[in-house]
C-alpha positions in Angstrom: 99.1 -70.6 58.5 100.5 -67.2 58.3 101.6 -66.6 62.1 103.2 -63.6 63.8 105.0 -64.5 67.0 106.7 -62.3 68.7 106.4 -60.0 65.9 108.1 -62.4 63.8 106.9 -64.6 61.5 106.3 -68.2 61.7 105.4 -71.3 60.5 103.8 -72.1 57.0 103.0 -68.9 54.8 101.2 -68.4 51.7 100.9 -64.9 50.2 98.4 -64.0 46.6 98.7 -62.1 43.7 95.7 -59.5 43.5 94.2 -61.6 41.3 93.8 -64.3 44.1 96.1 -66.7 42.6 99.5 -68.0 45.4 102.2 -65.9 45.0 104.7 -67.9 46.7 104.8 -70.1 49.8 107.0 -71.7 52.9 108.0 -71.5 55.7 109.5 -69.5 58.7 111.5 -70.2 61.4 112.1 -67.3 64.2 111.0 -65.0 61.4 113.6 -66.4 58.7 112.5 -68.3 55.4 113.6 -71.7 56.2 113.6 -74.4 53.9 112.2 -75.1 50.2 110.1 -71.7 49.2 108.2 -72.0 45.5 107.0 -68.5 43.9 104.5 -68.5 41.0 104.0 -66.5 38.0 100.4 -64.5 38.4 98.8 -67.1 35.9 99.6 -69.6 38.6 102.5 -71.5 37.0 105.5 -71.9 38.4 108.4 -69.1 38.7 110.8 -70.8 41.2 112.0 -72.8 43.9 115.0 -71.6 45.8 116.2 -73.1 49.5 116.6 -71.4 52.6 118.6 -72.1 55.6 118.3 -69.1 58.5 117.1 -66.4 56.1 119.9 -66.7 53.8 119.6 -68.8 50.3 121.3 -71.9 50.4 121.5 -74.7 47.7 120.1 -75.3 44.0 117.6 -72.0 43.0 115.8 -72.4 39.8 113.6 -70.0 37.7 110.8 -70.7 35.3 110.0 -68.9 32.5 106.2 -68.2 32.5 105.8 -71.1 29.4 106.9 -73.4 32.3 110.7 -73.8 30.7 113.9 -73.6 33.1 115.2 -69.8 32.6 118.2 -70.9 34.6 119.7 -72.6 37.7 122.1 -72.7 40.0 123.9 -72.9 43.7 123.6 -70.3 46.6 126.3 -70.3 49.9 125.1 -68.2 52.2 122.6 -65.5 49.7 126.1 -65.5 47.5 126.1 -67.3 44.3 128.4 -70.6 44.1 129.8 -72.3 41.2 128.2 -72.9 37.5 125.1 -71.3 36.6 123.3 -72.4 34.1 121.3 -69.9 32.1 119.0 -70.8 28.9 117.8 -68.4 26.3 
């Protein structure tokens, strides 16, 4: 967990709040966020889940409010967003 390779990082990370509760966790490839990354409020509940793919966000993000509620959703292409978003008040 938490590897630096070649000065990049790699592998499965996890990174805390000063408060010792995760932050937010995933994964690196070649030093890129790769794949499903979840983030967490500083209570420890859930902010969000977006996808990776080579550093960039790719596919369905979603954020939490800190009551656990969807906030709102949607579609990256490439760290740009794509299509409908869906935002709840």
């Amino acid at each position: 967990m938490n590897k630096i390779i070649d000065d990049k990082r790699e592998g499965y990370w996890e990174l805390y709040w000063t408060n010792g509760k995760l932050w937010e966790k995933g994964n690196y490839i070649n030093g890129k966020r790769e794949g499903l990354w979840k983030y967490y409020w500083a209570n420890g509940i859930s902010m969000a889940e977006t996808n990776y793919k080579n550093g960039l966000r790719n596919g369905i993000t979603k954020l939490f409010f800190d009551n656990k509620k969807l906030w709102y959703k949607g579609n990256y292409v490439n760290d740009l967003r794509h299509g409908k978003w869906v935002y709840i008040n």
